[in-house]
ZADREN-121299 format. One record per residue (C-alpha): residue in three letters; x, y, z. Coordinates in steps of 0.5 Angstrom, whole numbers, plus 500, padded with zeros to 3 digits. Each point is the difference from the previous one (the first is absolute). Layout:
PT; fiza; xx; yy; zz
PT; ALA; X; Y; Z
...
END
This chain:
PT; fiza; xx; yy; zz
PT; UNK; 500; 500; 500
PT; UNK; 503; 507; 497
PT; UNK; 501; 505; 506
PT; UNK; 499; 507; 499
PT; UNK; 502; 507; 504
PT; UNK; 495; 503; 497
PT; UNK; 495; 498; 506
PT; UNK; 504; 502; 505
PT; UNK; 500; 507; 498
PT; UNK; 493; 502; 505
PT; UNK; 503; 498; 505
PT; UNK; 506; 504; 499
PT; UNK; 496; 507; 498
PT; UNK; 497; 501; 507
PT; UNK; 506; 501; 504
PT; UNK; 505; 504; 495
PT; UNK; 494; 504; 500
PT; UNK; 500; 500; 507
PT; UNK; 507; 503; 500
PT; UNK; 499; 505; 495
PT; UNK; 494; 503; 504
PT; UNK; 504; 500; 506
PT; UNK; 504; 505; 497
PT; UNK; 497; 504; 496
PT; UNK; 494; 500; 506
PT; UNK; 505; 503; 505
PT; UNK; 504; 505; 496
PT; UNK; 493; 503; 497
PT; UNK; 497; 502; 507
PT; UNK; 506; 499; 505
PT; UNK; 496; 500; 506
PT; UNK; 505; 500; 505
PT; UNK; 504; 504; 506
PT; UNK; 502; 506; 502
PT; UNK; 501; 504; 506
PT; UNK; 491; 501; 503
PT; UNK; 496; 494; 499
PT; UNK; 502; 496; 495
PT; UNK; 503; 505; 494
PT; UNK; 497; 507; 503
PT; UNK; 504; 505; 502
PT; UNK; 499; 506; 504
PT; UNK; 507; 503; 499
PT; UNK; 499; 507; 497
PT; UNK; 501; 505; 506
PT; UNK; 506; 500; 505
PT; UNK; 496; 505; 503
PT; UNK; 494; 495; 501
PT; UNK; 506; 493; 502
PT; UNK; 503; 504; 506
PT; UNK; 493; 498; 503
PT; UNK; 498; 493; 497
PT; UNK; 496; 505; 496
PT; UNK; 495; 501; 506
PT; UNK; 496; 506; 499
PT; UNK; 503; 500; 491
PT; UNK; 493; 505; 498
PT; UNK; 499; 504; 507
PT; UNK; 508; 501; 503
PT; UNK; 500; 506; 495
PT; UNK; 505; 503; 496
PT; UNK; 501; 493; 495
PT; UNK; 499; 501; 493
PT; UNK; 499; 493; 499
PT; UNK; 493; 501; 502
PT; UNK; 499; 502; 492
PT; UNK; 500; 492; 500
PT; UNK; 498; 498; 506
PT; UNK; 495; 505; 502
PT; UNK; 499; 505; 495
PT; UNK; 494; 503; 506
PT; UNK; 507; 502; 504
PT; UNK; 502; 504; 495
PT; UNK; 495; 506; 504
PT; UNK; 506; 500; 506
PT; UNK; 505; 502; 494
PT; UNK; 500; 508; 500
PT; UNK; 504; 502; 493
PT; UNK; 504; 496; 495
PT; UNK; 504; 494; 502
PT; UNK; 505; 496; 496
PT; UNK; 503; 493; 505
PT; UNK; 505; 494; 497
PT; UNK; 500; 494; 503
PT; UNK; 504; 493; 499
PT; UNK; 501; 495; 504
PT; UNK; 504; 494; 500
PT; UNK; 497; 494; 501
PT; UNK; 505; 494; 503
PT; UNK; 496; 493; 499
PT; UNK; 503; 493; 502
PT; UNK; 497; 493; 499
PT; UNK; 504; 494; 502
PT; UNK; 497; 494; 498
PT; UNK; 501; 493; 506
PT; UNK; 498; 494; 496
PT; UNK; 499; 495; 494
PT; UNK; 497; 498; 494
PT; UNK; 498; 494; 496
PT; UNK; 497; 498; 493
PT; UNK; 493; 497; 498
PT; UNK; 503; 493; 501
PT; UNK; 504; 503; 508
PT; UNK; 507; 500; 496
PT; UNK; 503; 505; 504
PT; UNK; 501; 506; 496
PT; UNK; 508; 502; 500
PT; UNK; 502; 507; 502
PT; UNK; 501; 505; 505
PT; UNK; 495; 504; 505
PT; UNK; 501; 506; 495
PT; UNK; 504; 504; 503
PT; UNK; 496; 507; 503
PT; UNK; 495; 501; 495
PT; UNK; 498; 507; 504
PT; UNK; 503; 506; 496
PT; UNK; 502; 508; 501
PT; UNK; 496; 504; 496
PT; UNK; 499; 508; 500
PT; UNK; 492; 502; 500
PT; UNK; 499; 507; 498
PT; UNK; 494; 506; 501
PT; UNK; 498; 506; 498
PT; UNK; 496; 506; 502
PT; UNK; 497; 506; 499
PT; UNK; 493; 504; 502
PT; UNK; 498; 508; 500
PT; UNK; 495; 504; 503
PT; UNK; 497; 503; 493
PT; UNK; 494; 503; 505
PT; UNK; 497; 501; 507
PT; UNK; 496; 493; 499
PT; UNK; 505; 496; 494
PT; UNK; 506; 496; 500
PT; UNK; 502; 496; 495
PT; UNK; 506; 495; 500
PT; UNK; 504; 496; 496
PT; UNK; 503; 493; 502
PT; UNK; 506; 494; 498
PT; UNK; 500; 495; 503
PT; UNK; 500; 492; 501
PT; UNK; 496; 497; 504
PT; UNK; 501; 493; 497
PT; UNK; 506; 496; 499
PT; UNK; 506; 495; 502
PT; UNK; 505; 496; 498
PT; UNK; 503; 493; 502
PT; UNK; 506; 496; 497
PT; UNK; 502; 494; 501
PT; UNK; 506; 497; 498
PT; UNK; 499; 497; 493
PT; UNK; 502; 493; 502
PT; UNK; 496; 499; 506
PT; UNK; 496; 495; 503
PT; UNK; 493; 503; 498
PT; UNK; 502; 503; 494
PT; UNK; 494; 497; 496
PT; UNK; 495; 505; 505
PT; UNK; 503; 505; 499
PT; UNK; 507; 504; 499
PT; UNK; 500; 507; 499
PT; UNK; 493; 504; 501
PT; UNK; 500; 508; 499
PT; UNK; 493; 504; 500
PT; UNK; 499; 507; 501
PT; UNK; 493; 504; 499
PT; UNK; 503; 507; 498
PT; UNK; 494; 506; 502
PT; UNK; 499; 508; 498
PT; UNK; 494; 502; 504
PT; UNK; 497; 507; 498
PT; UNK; 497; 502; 507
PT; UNK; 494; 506; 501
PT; UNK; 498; 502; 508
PT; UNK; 495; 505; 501
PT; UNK; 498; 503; 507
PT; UNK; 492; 498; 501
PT; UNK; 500; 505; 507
PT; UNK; 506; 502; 505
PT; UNK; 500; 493; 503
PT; UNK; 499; 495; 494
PT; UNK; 504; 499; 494
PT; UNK; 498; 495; 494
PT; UNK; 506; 498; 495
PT; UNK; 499; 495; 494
PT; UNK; 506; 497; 496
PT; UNK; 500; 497; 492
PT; UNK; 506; 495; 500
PT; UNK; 504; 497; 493
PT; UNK; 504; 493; 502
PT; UNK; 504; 497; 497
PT; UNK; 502; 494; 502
PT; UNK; 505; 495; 497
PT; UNK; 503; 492; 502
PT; UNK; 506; 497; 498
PT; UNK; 500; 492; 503
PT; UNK; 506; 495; 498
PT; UNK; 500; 493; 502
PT; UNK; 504; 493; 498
PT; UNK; 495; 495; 495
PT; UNK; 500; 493; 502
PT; UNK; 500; 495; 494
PT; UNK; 502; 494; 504
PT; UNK; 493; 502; 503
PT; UNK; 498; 500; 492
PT; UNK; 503; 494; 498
PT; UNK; 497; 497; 506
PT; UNK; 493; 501; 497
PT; UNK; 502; 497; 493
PT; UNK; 503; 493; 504
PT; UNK; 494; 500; 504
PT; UNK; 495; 500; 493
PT; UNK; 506; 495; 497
PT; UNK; 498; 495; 506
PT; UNK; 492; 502; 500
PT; UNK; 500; 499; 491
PT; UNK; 505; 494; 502
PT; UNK; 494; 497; 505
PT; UNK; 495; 501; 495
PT; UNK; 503; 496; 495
PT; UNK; 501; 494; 504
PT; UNK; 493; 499; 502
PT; UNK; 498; 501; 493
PT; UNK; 505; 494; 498
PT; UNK; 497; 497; 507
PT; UNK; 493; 500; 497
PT; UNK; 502; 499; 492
PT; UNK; 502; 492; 503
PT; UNK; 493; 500; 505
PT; UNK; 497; 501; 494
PT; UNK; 503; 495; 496
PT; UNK; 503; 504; 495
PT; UNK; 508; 499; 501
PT; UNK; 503; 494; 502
PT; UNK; 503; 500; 509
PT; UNK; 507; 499; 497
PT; UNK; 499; 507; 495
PT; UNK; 497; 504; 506
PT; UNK; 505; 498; 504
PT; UNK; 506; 503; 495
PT; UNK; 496; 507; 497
PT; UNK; 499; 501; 508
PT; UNK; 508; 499; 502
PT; UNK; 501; 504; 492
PT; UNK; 496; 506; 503
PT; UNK; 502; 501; 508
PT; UNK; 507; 499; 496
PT; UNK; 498; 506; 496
PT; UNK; 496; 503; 506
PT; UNK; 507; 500; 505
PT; UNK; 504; 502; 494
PT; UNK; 496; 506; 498
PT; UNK; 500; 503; 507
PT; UNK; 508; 499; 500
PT; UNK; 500; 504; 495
PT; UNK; 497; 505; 503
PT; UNK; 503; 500; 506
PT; UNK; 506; 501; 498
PT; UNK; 498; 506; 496
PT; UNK; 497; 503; 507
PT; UNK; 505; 498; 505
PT; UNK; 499; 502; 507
PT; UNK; 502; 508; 501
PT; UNK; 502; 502; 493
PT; UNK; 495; 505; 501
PT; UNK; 497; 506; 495
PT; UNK; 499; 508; 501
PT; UNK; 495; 504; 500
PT; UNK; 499; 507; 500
PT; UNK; 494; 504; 499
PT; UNK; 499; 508; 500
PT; UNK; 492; 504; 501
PT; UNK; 498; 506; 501
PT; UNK; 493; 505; 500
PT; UNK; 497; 506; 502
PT; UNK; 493; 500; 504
PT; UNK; 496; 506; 504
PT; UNK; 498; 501; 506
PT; UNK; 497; 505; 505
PT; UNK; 500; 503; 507
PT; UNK; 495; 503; 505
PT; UNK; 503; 503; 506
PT; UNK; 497; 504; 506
PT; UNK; 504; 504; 505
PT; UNK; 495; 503; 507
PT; UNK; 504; 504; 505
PT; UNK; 496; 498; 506
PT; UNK; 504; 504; 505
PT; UNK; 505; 506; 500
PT; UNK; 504; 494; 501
PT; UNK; 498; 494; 497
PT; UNK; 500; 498; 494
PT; UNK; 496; 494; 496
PT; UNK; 500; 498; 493
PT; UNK; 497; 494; 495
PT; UNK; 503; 498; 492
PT; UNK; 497; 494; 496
PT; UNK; 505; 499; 495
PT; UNK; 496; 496; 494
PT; UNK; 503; 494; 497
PT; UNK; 504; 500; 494
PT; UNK; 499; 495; 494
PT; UNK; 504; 499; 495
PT; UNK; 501; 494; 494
PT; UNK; 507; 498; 500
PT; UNK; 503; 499; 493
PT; UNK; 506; 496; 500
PT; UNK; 505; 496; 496
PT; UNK; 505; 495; 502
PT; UNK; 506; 497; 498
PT; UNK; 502; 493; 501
PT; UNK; 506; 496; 500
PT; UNK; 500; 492; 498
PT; UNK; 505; 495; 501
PT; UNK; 502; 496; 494
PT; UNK; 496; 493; 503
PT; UNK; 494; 504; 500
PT; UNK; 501; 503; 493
PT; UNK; 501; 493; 496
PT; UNK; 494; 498; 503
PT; UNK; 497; 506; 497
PT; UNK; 503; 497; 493
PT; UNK; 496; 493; 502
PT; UNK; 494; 502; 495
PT; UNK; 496; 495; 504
PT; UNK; 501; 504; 506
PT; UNK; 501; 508; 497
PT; UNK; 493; 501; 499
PT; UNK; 499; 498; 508
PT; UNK; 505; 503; 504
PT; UNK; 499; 508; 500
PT; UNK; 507; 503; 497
PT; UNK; 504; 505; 506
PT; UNK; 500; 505; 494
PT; UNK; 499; 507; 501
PT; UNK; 492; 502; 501
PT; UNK; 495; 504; 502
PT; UNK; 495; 501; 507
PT; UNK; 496; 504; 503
PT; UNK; 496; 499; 507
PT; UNK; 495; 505; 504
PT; UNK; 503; 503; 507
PT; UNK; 497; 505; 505
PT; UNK; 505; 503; 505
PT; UNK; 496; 501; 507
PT; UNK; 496; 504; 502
PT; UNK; 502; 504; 507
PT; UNK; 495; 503; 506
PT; UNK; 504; 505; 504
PT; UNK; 499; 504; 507
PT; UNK; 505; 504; 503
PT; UNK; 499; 505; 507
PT; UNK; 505; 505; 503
PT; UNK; 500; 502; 507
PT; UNK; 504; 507; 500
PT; UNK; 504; 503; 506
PT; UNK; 504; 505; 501
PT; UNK; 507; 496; 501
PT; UNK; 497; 494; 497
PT; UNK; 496; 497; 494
PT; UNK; 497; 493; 500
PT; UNK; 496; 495; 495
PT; UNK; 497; 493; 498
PT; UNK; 499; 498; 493
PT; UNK; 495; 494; 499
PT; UNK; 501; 497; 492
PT; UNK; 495; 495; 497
PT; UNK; 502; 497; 493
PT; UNK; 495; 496; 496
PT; UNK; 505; 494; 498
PT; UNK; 494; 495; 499
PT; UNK; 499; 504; 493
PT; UNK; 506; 495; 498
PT; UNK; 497; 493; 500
PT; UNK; 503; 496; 493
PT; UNK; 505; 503; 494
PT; UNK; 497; 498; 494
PT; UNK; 505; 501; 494
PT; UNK; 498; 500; 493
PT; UNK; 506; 498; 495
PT; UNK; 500; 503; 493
PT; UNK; 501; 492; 498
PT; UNK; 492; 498; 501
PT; UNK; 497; 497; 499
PT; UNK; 505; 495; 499
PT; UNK; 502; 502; 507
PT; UNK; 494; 500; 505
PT; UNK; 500; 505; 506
PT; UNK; 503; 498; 505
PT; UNK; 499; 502; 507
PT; UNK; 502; 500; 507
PT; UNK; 496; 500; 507
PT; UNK; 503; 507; 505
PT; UNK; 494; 502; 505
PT; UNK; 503; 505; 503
PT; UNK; 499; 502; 508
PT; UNK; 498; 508; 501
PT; UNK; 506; 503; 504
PT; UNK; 499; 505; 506
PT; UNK; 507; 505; 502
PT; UNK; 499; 504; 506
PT; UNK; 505; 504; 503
PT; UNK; 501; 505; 506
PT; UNK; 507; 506; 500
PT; UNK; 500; 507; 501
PT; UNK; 504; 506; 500
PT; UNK; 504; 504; 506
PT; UNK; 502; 507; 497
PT; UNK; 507; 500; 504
PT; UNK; 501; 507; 498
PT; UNK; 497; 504; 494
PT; UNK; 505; 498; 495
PT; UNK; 501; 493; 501
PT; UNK; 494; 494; 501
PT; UNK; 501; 493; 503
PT; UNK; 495; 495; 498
PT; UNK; 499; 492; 501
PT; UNK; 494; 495; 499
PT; UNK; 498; 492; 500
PT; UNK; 496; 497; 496
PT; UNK; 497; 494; 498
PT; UNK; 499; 498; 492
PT; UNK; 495; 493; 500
PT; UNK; 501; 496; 493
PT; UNK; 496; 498; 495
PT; UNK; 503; 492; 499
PT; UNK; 501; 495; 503
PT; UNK; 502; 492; 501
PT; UNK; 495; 497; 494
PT; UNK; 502; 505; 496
PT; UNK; 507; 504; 501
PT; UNK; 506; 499; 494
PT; UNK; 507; 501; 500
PT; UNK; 498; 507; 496
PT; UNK; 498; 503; 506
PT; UNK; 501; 497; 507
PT; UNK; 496; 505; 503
PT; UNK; 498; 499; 506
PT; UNK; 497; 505; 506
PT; UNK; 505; 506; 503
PT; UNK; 502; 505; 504
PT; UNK; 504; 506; 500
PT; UNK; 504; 504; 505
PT; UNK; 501; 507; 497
PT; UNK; 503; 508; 502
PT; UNK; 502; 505; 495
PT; UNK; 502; 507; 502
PT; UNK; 498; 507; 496
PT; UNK; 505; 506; 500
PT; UNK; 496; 507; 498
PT; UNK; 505; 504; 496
PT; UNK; 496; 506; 500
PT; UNK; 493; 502; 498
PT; UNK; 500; 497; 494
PT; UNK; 505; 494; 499
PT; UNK; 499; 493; 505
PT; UNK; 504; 494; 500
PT; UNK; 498; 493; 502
PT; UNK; 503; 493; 501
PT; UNK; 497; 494; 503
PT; UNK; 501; 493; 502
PT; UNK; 497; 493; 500
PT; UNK; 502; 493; 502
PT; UNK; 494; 495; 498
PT; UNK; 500; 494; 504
PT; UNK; 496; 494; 496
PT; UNK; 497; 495; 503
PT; UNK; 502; 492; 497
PT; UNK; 497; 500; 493
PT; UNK; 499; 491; 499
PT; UNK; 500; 498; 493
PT; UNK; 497; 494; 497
PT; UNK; 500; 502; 493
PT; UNK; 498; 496; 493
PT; UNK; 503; 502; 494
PT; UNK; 495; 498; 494
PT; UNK; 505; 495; 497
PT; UNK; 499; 496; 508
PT; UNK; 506; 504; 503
PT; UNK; 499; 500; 508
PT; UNK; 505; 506; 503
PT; UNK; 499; 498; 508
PT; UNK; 502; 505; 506
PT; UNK; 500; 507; 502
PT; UNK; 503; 506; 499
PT; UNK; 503; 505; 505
PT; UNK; 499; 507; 498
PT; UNK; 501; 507; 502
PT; UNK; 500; 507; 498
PT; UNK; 505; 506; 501
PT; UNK; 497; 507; 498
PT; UNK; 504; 507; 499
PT; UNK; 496; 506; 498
PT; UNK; 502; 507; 497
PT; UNK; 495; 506; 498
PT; UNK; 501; 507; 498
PT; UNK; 494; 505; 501
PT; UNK; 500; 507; 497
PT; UNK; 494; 505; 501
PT; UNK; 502; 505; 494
END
């Protein structure tokens, strides 16, 4: 009985298929870590870190708030320009071990630090164009992170290097509704962009052509079985085709194991980008003389990610794909298109200041609607040929509240400290290696120093302690990366303000 690679190739199509939605699927939409819950950052105000941003919208003097508050620009009486950048010093250290679809264990190291350094930047301005009117203009980031782990490290088929940043221009407007309320609202223009690489297994390719070769080696002996039941060939030619066909059977998946040996690995490597819009609505009330609330709903944003990718195959794989019983089966790893829908959160804030005459002190409470995040469905340029694929997030809402406050040592010179806590939206069931989040701490102090009536100065630090992020992570090829990680974060900050 004459064999045929031909059947086998169903069995091939879904984990190579598999492999190729991994990466494109991951470098599309990158939902993954930064320095707030998940890939959210805070970072755009020196000012504001001193105090573990307590009181970001009502301490005053912050022009910040064109971005998280715009309401709070009523406290700003004449024209403001502020520059901040902050330095963000991230480490995740991976302890564990990883295997493959069969438990082989996977070869390599624990990836060194994937945690990186990375400067983010924010700009500022608001003007008084009347006795009710301010109108701002902001830059900022108010997404993005960076990990990177060596390329050749025991979970580089979840994920090796992720890069995401949201990019936000926010045109801002308050208007002043009596002595003692204020209304702002915010239009924001978001560029977000995504770069993910990992290591394509094609052992775990060749794995799922030797399985069909063993299930169409199967099928084929029970058709010689019942040809002989049935009287149609004789016992002593049964016998002869079914040891003719394990024969072909065991050489065909040699070969093919031979072609995808263990650890021989491919590379991808995918870019994406898109502009979405959103809005913000802010009210500012002044209680007291010295106290101070203020509420912002900032709007999700949501974008259509389009992406393309860039693979490299190993030679094995590629003689497969000149096989033309296989070609038709096996997607190639060759440049391609995607796209797949994204919606950066929605955030609920409140802030208060109380104000004394040697000391200022707030609190800062922060809801962030990450459930909005539930699957990422990637389209690929290749359909129908190639169905969507889509992988499963549910994503927790996260909470960050903080406490700190200012002590005004002498008219020129401010100390600030504050505490908070930064709740995450992953946990065990569905935390990656892209992201090994988990919930944080911040202890922060700041210092501002007043040049003169127009000129400030500000600096600020942060140390970020974070809880042990477990990881029982699954790659789409079967991948298992076990362990936890152990992060923290250093924050330095430096801005400039000038009232012209």
């Amino acid at each position: 009985m004459q064999m045929s690679i031909r059947p086998f190739k169903a069995a091939a199509r879904p984990l190579a298929f598999a492999a190729l939605s991994l990466a494109i699927a991951g470098a599309l939409v990158a939902p993954n870590a930064a320095h707030a819950s998940a890939f959210q950052l805070k970072e755009n105000s020196a000012k504001g870190l001193g105090r573990a941003y307590a009181g970001s919208a009502t301490a005053g003097g912050d022009v910040s708030v064109v971005a998280n508050n715009p309401a709070a620009m009523s406290e700003l009486d004449g024209t403001y320009f502020q520059a901040d950048v902050t330095a963000i010093n991230f480490s995740a250290k991976f302890e564990g071990s990883a295997h493959d679809v069969l438990g082989r264990p996977i070869s390599g190291g624990n990836g060194g630090d994937g945690g990186t350094t990375l400067p983010v930047p924010a700009l500022f301005l608001s003007s008084k164009v009347s006795d009710k009117v301010h109108l701002g203009f902001g830059f900022s980031v108010p997404f993005g992170f960076q990990t990177e782990y060596d390329r050749d490290w025991v979970g580089r088929y979840n994920g090796i290097k992720s890069k995401f940043q949201s990019l936000d221009a926010t045109f801002s407007a308050s208007y002043d509704v009596s002595d003692t309320f204020a209304l702002g609202v915010s239009a924001i223009a978001q560029r977000t962009s995504a770069e993910l690489t990992s290591a394509i297994n094609f052992n775990a390719v060749g794995l799922g052509i030797q399985q069909g070769i063993a299930a169409q080696t199967a099928a084929g002996v029970a058709q010689i079985q019942a040809a002989a039941a049935a009287g149609q060939i004789s016992p002593a030619q049964a016998g002869a085709l079914i040891q003719q066909a394990v024969q072909q059977g065991q050489a065909a998946a040699a070969g093919v194991a031979a072609l995808t040996p263990q650890g021989v690995d491919g590379y991808a490597r995918i870019k994406g980008d898109d502009w979405g819009y959103g809005y913000q609505v802010g009210g500012f009330w002044k209680l007291t003389p010295n106290d101070k609330f203020a509420l912002n709903y900032r709007s999700k944003i949501s974008h259509r990610l389009q992406g393309t990718g860039n693979f490299t195959t190993t030679a094995g794989y590629d003689l497969l794909l000149t096989n033309p019983a296989l070609a038709s089966s096996i997607p190639p790893f060759a440049n391609t298109t995607g796209s797949a829908d994204f919606t950066t959160p929605a955030v609920i804030s409140a802030s208060y200041w109380h104000q004394a005459e040697k000391f200022g002190l707030g609190i800062d409470f922060a809801y962030t609607k990450w459930d909005v995040f539930k699957e990422l469905r990637v389209k690929y340029g290749t359909a129908p040929a190639q169905p969507d694929s889509v992988e499963e997030f549910n994503w927790r809402n996260t909470v960050y509240l903080s406490v700190g406050g200012d002590y005004y040592l002498n008219d020129k010179v401010t100390l600030r400290a504050g505490v908070a806590v930064d709740t995450t939206p992953t946990y065990n069931s569905v935390r990656d290696v892209r992201v090994p989040d988990s919930t944080r701490k911040l202890a922060t102090v700041g210092i501002g120093y007043k040049a003169s009536e127009h000129f400030e100065i500000n600096a600020s630090y942060a140390h970020i302690f974070v809880n042990q992020a477990h990881i029982d992570s699954t790659s789409s090829t079967g991948d298992v990366v076990t362990g936890k990680f152990n992060d923290y974060g250093n924050l330095l900050s430096l801005s400039a303000v000038y009232k012209f």
